[in-house]
C-alpha positions as CSV (number, residue, x, y, z in Angstrom):
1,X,76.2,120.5,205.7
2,X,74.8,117.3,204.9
3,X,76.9,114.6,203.3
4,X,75.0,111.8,201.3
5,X,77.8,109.1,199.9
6,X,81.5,109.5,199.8
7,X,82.1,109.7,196.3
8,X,86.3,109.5,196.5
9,X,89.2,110.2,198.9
10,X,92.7,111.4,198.7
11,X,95.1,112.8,201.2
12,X,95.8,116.3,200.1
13,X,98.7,119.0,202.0
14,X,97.2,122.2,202.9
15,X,98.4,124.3,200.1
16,X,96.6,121.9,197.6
17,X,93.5,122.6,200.1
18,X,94.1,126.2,200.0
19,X,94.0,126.4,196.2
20,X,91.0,124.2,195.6
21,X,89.1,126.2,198.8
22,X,90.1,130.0,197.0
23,X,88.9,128.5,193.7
24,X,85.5,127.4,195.5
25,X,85.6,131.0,196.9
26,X,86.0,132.9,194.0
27,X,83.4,130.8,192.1
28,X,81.0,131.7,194.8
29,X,81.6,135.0,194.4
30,X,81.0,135.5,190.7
31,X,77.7,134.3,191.2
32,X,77.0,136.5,193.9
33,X,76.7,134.3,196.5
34,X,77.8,134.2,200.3
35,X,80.0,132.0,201.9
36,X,79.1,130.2,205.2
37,X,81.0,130.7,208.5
38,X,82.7,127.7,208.1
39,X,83.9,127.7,204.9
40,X,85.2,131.5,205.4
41,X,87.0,129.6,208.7
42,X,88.8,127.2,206.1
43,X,89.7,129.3,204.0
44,X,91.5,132.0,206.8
45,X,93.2,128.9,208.3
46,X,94.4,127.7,204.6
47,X,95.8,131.2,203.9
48,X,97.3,131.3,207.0
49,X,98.9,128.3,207.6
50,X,100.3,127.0,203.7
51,X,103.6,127.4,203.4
52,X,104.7,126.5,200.1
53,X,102.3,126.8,196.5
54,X,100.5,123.8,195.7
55,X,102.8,122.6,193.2
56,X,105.7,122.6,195.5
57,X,104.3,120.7,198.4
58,X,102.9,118.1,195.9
59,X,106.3,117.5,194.7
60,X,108.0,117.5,198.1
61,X,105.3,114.9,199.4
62,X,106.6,112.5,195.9
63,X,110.1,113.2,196.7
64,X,109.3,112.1,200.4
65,X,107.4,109.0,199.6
66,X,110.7,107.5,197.8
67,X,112.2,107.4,200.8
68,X,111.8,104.3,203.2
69,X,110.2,104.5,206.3
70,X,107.4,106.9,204.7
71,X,104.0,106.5,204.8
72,X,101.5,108.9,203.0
73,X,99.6,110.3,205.6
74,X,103.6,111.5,207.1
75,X,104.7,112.8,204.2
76,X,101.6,115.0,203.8
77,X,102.2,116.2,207.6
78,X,106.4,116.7,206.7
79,X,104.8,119.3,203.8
80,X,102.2,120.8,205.9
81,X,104.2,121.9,209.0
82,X,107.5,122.0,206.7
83,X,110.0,121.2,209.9
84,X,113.3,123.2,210.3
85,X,114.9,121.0,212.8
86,X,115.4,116.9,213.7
87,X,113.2,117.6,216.7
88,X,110.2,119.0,214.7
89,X,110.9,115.8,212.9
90,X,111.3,113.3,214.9
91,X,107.8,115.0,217.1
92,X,106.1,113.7,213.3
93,X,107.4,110.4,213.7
94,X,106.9,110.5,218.1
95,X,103.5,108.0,217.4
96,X,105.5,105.1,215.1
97,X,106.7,102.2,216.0
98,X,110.2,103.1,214.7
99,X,112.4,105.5,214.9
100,X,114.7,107.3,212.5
101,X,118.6,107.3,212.3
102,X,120.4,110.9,211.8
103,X,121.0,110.5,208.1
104,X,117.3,109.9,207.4
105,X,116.3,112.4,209.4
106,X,119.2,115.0,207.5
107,X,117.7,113.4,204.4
108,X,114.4,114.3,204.8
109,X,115.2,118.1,206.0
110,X,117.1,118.2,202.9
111,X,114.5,117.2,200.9
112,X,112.3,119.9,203.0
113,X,114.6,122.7,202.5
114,X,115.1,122.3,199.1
115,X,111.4,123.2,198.6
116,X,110.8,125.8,201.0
C-alpha cells in the first residue's frame, strides 16, 4: 500500500480498531470485493485480541487520563492489554522515568475492572 500525505492522527485502543477494520470489511464485501492478506491479518488479530467493545475501552482510556501520572499513549496500552495484576501494571509503566505507589496502581486496576 502506498501512502501519499498523512491526512490526521489519533491514538486509538484496539477495540476502536477492531470496529472501524469490521466496518471496512463489511463494506468491502457488499461490493464484492476481496480483501488483501494484510488487511485479513488485522482484522484476525483485532478479533482476537479486543477485550472490551469500543465504547467501553474509550471510556476506560478518559477515566484513565484523569488520573496523574498518565500519558495517552499508557492509557491506550492499560485498555488494550486490560491488566489483572500490579505486576502487569507496573511491566506498562517498566520504560518511565517514574514509578507508581500502591494506591495508584490499586486505582488504576480499579478503574480497569470496573470496565472489563
Amino acid at each position: 500500500m502506498i501512502i501519499k500525505e498523512v491526512v490526521s492522527e489519533e491514538l486509538l485502543t484496539l477495540a476502536e480498531i477492531k470496529n472501524i477494520l469490521n466496518k471496512i470489511q463489511d463494506e468491502r464485501l457488499k461490493n464484492g470485493e476481496e480483501l488483501r492478506y494484510e488487511q485479513r491479518r488485522a482484522i484476525e488479530h483485532a478479533n482476537k485480541f479486543a477485550k472490551t467493545s469500543a465504547e467501553s475501552s474509550r471510556a476506560l482510556v478518559e477515566a484513565l487520563l484523569k488520573l496523574e501520572k498518565m500519558k495517552p499513549e499508557i492509557a491506550i496500552r492499560i485498555a488494550d492489554i486490560m491488566p489483572k495484576t500490579k505486576d502487569e501494571l507496573r511491566s506498562i509503566y517498566a520504560k518511565e522515568r517514574y514509578t507508581l505507589v500502591e494506591k495508584e496502581l490499586e486505582t488504576i486496576l480499579g478503574l480497569v475492572n470496573d470496565r472489563a
